[in-house]
ZAMARGU-4260 file (C-alpha; in steps of 0.2 Angstrom, whole numbers, plus 5000, padded with zeros to 4 digits):
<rodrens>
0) 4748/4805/5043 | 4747/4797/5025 | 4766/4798/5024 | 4768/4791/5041 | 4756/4774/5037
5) 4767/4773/5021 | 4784/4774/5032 | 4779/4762/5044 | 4771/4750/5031 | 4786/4751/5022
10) 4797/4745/5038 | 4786/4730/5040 | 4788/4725/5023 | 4805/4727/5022 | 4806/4715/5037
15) 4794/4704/5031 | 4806/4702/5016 | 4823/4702/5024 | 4828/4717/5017 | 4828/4731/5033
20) 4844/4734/5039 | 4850/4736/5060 | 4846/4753/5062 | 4847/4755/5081 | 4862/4762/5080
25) 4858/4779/5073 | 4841/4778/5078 | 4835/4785/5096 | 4820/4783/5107 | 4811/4800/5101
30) 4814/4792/5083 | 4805/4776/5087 | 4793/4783/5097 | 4787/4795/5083 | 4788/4781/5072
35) 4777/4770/5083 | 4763/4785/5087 | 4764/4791/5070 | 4758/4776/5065 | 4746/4771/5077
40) 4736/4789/5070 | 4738/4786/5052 | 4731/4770/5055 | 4719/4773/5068 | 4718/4753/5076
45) 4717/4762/5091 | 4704/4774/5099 | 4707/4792/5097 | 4708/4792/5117 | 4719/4780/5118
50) 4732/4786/5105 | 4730/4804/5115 | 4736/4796/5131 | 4749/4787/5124 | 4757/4803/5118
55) 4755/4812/5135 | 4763/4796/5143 | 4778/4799/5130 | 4779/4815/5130 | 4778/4817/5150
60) 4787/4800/5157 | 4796/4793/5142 | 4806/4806/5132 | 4812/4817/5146 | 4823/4801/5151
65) 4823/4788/5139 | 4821/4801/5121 | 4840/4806/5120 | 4847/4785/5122 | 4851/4778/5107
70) 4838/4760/5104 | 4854/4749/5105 | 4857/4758/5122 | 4840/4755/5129 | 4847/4738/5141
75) 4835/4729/5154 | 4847/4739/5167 | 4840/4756/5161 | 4823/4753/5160 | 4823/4748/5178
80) 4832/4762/5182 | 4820/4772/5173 | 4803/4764/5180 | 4809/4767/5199 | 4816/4783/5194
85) 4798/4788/5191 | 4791/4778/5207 | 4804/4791/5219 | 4803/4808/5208 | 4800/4806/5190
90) 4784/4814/5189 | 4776/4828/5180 | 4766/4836/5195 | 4780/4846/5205 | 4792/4831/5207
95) 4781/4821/5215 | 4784/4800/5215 | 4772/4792/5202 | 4758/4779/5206 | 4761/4761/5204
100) 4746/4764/5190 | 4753/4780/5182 | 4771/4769/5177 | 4763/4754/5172 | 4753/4765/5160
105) 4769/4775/5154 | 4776/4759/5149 | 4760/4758/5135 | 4770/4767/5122 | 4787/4763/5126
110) 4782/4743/5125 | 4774/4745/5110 | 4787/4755/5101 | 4802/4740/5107 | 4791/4727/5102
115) 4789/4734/5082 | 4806/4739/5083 | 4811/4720/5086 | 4795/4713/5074 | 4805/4723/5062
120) 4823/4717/5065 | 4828/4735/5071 | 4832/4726/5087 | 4834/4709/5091 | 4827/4705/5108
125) 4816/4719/5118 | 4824/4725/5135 | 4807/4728/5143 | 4802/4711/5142 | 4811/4704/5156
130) 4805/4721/5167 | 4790/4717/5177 | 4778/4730/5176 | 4776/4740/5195 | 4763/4734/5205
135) 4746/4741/5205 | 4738/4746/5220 | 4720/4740/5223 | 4710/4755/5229 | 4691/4756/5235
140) 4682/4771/5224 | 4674/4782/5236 | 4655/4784/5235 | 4642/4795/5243 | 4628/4790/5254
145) 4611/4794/5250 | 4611/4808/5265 | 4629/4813/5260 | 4621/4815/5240 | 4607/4824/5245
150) 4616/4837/5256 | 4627/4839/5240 | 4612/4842/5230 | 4603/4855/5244 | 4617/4864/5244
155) 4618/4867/5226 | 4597/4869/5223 | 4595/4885/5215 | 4612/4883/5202 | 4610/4883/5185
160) 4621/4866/5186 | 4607/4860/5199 | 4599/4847/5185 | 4615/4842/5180 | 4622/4834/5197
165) 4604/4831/5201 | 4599/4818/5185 | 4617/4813/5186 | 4614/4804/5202 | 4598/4799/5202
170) 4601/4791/5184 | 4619/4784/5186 | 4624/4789/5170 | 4640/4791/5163 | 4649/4810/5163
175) 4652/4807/5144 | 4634/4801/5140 | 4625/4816/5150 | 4633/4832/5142 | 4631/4826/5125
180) 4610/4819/5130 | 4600/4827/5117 | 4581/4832/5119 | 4576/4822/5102 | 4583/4807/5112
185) 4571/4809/5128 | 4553/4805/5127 | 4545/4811/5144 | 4528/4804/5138 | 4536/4786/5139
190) 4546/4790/5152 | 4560/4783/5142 | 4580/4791/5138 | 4588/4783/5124 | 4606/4782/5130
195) 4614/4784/5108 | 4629/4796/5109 | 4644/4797/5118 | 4657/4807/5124 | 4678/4805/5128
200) 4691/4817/5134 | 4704/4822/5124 | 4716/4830/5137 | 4699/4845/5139 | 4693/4843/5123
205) 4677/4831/5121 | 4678/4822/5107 | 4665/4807/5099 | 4667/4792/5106 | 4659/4774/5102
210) 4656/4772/5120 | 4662/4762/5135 | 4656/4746/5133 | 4646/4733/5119 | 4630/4737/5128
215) 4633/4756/5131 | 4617/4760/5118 | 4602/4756/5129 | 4588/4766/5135 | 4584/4770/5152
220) 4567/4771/5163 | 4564/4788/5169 | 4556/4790/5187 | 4544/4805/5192 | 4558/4814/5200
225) 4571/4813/5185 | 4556/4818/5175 | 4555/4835/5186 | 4573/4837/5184 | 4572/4837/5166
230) 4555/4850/5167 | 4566/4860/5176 | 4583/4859/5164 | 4570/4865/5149 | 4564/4879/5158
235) 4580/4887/5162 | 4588/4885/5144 | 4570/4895/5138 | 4575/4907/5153 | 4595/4908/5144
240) 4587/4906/5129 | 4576/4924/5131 | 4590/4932/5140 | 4606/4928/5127 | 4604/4938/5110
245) 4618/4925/5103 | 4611/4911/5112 | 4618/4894/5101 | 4601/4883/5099 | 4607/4864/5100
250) 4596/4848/5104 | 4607/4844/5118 | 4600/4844/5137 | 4613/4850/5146 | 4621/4867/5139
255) 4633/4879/5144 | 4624/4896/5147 | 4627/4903/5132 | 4619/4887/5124 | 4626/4874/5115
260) 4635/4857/5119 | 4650/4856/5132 | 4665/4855/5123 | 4677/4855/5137 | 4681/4844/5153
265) 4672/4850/5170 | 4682/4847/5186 | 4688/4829/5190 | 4677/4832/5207 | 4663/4837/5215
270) 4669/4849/5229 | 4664/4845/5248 | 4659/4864/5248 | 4654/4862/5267 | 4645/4847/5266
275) 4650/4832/5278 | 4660/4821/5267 | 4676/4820/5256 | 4676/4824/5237 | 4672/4812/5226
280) 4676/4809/5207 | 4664/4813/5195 | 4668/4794/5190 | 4665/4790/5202 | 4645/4794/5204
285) 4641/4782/5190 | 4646/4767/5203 | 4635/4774/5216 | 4626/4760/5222 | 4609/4757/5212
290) 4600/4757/5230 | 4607/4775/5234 | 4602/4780/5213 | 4586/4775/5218 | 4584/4786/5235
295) 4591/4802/5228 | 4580/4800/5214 | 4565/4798/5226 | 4568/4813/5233 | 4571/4825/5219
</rodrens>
């Protein structure tokens, strides 16, 4: 990584002085990508998450089509091409046409690339500029109702993951801030969850993150329901605890069953499993209405 800051640091200089030479010519689009992510790592302006993405977009939209093209190549013509290639059949997922969304995000990389290649004088006028970016679609997130979310938790009473779903959405936390909640953190006395560390998804690793928003450290008012929940979630980690010889003591809350924090992704869903409504994102539990919060919490 260090000699990748060096390299890119050196470009910029070099243009800043006058002294870089055209290089698009021998240069391709895999070059200048790994140019343009290398640097991005080494000099870490961006969150670890974001650089992740942008190296899946490349690596699954970009360089299969683009990699091979030469820079001076890349025209306004072949971008578009490009972009409605992966509107019809240029996705990863069995060939299926890519979301508005999903393009306008494999642009990220390939946009920032061209516009360091022309900042630097490798090029002098940046082919995407003049390509809108697709459409994005407007779509209405899909919530439970209060009946819908208590079905869901009924059915699943007597889980081990029960006091996950069940604090979940009764508190509208976020996934990343629950799994990594520790008990030092939770002060059932008060009544009180101090809301301090956070969580982000590396493809389905976790990984340390500084949180979602200015206002993400706060702490939260427990209710007499969440306060069972949380009775419950300690006396099933004594009950693993006992019956684990190599059971992994941590602080945190929610632990696998061999104890320990979740390291890895769950499902992007919750499942219908028989219950009366379509599957929702776990993202999407943290939107639920604060009214419908505030029923499943009453009945916990």
């Amino acid at each position: 990584m260090a000699e990748a800051a060096r390299a890119r640091r050196e470009l910029l200089s070099a243009a800043d002085n006058g002294q870089l030479r055209p290089t698009s010519r021998v240069l391709t689009v895999n070059q200048l990508l790994d140019l343009y992510l290398d640097g991005l790592d080494a000099d870490e302006r961006l969150s670890a998450k974001t650089r992740f993405d942008y190296r899946h977009y490349a690596d699954s939209y970009v360089r299969p089509h683009l990699g091979t093209h030469k820079v001076r190549d890349v025209t306004t013509q072949l971008v578009i091409a490009w972009q409605r290639r992966l509107t019809q059949s240029g996705g990863t997922k069995k060939g299926k046409p890519l979301a508005p969304n999903t393009v306008h995000l494999a642009r990220s990389p390939l946009s920032g690339a061209f516009k360091m290649a022309q900042s630097t004088g490798i090029i002098g006028t940046n082919p995407l500029a003049k390509v809108p970016r697709p459409a994005a679609r407007r779509s209405v997130a899909k919530h439970w109702t209060p009946e819908q979310a208590r079905e869901f938790l009924a059915l699943m009473e007597g889980d081990r993951t029960y006091p996950i779903w069940a604090f979940l959405l009764g508190s509208g936390l976020r996934i990343g801030e629950l799994v990594w909640l520790r008990w030092t953190n939770v002060d059932m006395t008060r009544k009180k969850v101090r809301i301090v560390e956070f969580a982000s998804t590396l493809g389905w690793d976790l990984r340390p993150s500084a949180g979602k928003s200015r206002d993400a450290v706060r702490t939260i008012d427990l209710d007499d329901g969440l306060l069972g929940v949380l009775r419950l979630q300690r006396s099933r980690q004594a009950v693993e605890r006992l019956a684990k010889i190599d059971y992994e003591e941590s602080e945190y809350v929610f632990t696998r069953p061999g104890g320990g924090a979740t390291r890895r992704r769950t499902r992007k869903a919750l499942p219908p499993r028989g219950i009366g409504c379509a599957a929702v994102r776990l993202e999407s539990t943290t939107r639920t209405d604060r009214n419908v919060q505030h029923e499943v919490a009453a009945q916990l």
